[in-house]
N, C-alpha and C positions, 0 to 999 in steps of 0.2 A: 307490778308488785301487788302482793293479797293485801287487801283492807280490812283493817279490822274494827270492832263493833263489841262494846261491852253490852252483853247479855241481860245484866241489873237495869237496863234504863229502858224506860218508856216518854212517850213525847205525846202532849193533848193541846188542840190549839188555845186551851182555857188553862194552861199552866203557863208560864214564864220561863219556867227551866226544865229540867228534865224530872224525874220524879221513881221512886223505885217501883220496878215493874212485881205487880201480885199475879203473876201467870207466871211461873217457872217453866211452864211446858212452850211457850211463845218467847220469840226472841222481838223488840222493839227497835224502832228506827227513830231515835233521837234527829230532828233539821237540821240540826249542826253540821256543817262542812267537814267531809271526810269520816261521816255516819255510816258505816256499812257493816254488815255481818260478813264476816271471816268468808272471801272468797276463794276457791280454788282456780280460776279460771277469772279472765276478766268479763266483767257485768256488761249482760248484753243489756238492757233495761234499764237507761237511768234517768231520774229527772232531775231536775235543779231549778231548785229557789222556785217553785211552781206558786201560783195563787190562779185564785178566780173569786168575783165580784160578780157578784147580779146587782146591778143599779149598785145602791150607797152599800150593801148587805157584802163583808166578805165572808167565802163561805170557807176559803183556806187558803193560806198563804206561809212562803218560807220550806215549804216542804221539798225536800232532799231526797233521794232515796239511789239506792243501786239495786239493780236483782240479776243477779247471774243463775247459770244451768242448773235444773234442778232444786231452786228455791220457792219458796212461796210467801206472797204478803199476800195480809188479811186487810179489808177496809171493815170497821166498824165506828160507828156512830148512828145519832136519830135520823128519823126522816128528813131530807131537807138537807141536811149535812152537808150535803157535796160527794157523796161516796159516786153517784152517777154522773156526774159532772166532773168530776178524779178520772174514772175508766174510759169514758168518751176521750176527753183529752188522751191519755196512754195510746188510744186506738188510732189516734189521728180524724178521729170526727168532729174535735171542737178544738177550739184553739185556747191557750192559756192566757189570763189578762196578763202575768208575769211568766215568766220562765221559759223553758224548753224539756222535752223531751228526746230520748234518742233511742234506737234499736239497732244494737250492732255501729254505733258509732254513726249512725243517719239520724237527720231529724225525721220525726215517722209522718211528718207533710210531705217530706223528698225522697221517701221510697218509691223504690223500683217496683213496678206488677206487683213481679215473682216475688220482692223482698216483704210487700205486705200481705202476701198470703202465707206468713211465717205467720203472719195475728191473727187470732180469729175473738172476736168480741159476742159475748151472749146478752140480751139485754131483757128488759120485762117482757117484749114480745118474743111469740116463738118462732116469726117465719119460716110459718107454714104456709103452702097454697092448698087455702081450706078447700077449693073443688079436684085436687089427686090428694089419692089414698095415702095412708104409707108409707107403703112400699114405692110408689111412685114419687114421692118426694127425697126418700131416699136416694130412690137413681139417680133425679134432680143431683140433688147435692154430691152424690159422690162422682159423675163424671165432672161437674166443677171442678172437685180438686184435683181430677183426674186417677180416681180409685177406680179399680174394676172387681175387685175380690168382693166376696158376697157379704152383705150383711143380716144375716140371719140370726148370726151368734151375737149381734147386740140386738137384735128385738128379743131375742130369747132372755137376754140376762135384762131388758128392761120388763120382760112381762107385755110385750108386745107382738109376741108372733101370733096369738089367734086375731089380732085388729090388721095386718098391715094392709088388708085390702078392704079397710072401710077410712072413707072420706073423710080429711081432718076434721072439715064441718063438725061431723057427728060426735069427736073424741070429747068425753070430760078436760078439766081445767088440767087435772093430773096428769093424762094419757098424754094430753101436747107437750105439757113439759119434758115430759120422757121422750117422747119422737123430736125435740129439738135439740135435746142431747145424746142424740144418737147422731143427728148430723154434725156434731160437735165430735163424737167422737169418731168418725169418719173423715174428719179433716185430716190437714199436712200441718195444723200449725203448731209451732215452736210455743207460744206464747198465747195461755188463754186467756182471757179475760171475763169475770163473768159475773154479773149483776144480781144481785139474790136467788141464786139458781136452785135453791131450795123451795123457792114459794110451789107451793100445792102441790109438794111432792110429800108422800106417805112416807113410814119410818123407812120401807124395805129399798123407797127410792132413794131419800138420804146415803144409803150406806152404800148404794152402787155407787153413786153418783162422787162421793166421799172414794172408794177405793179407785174409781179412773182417775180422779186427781193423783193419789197415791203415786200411782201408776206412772202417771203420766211426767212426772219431778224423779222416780224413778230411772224412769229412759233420756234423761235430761231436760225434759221442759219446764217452763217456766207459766206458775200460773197467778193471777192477781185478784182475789176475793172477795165479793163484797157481803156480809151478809151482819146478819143479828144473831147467826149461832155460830160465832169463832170457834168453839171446842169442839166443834162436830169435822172441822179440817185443821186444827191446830195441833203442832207438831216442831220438835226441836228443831231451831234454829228459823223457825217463818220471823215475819218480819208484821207487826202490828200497827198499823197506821189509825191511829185516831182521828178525827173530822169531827 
């Protein structure tokens, strides 16, 4: 059965109740049980009653959420927040002091290979191998996922086709972030995940970067955002998580 989710509410770990959302264009995810945005299919991506504590410090707790095909949640909050601590958990790299996570009805510790290469997670590093070029890191990554079709047409829409044959070493802070979203977008996964993927990227990257998400909730996937510029991917019906 579809869930639904009233649109007016937003949920901050520093309010009590729920509070009226001032972003019309963003949908919020109140903690409350049975919080969801109006699904058409059922939510591959869900958590429940999640928290985490570093020492006496919690950094979120109570947190609920669903995300099915084609949706999008935003993390924002300060530094410190927990917004990296939230996506690691989602990815299956850290564990929750409370809760659980599941993908496709699995907990995302008890996936299969093949079922967590549905995820793919971006985080502040680019994982590159700074001594191949490129284009060789590229090939790296795409027979991983098992691609063979060329990618040319995304060095070209990142502004990367005259570097692919110079050594990560060499690239600016910029140029990396671009070549590691391009191995992002060479993936097979279902579900992105991706950690301020904006840092040192210029306006023209922003807005590729912003239409492959489009893009990618388009074709049915599912992506999870962490950043400090929510309007630059916000969009009817996302889902806005405060920390």
């Amino acid at each position: 059965m579809p869930l639904k989710m009233r649109l007016d509410l937003c949920y901050s770990k520093t309010k009590v109740n729920p509070i009226g959302c001032k972003n019309d264009r963003v949908g919020h995810n109140p903690r409350s049980t049975g919080a969801s945005l109006l699904l058409m299919t059922e939510p591959a991506l869900c958590g429940r009653e999640l928290a985490a504590w570093r020492g006496d410090r919690c950094l979120f707790e109570r947190l609920h959420f669903d995300l099915g095909p084609g949706q999008l949640a935003l993390l924002v909050g300060s530094n410190g927040s927990g917004k990296t601590t939230l996506l690691r958990i989602l990815a299956g790299l850290g564990l929750p002091t409370e809760g659980a996570v599941t993908w496709r009805g699995v907990a995302v510790g008890e996936l299969a290979p093949d079922e967590r290469g549905e995820i793919a997670y971006r985080g502040h590093l680019e994982a590159l191998k700074r001594d191949l070029t490129v284009a060789e890191n590229l090939s790296f990554h795409a027979a991983v996922w098992g691609r063979s079709q060329p990618f040319e047409g995304v060095l070209a829409e990142l502004k990367l086709s005259g570097l692919a044959h110079m050594r990560a070493r060499y690239l600016s802070a910029g140029q990396r972030r671009r070549a590691a979203l391009a191995m992002l977008k060479l993936s097979r996964a279902k579900l992105w995940l991706l950690d301020e993927p904006t840092t040192n990227l210029d306006r023209e990257g922003r807005g590729v970067l912003a239409e492959w998400v489009r893009g990618h909730l388009r074709d049915g996937g599912l992506a999870v955002i962490a950043t400090h510029q929510p309007d630059e991917f916000a969009a009817r019906g996302a889902l806005m998580i405060e920390l």
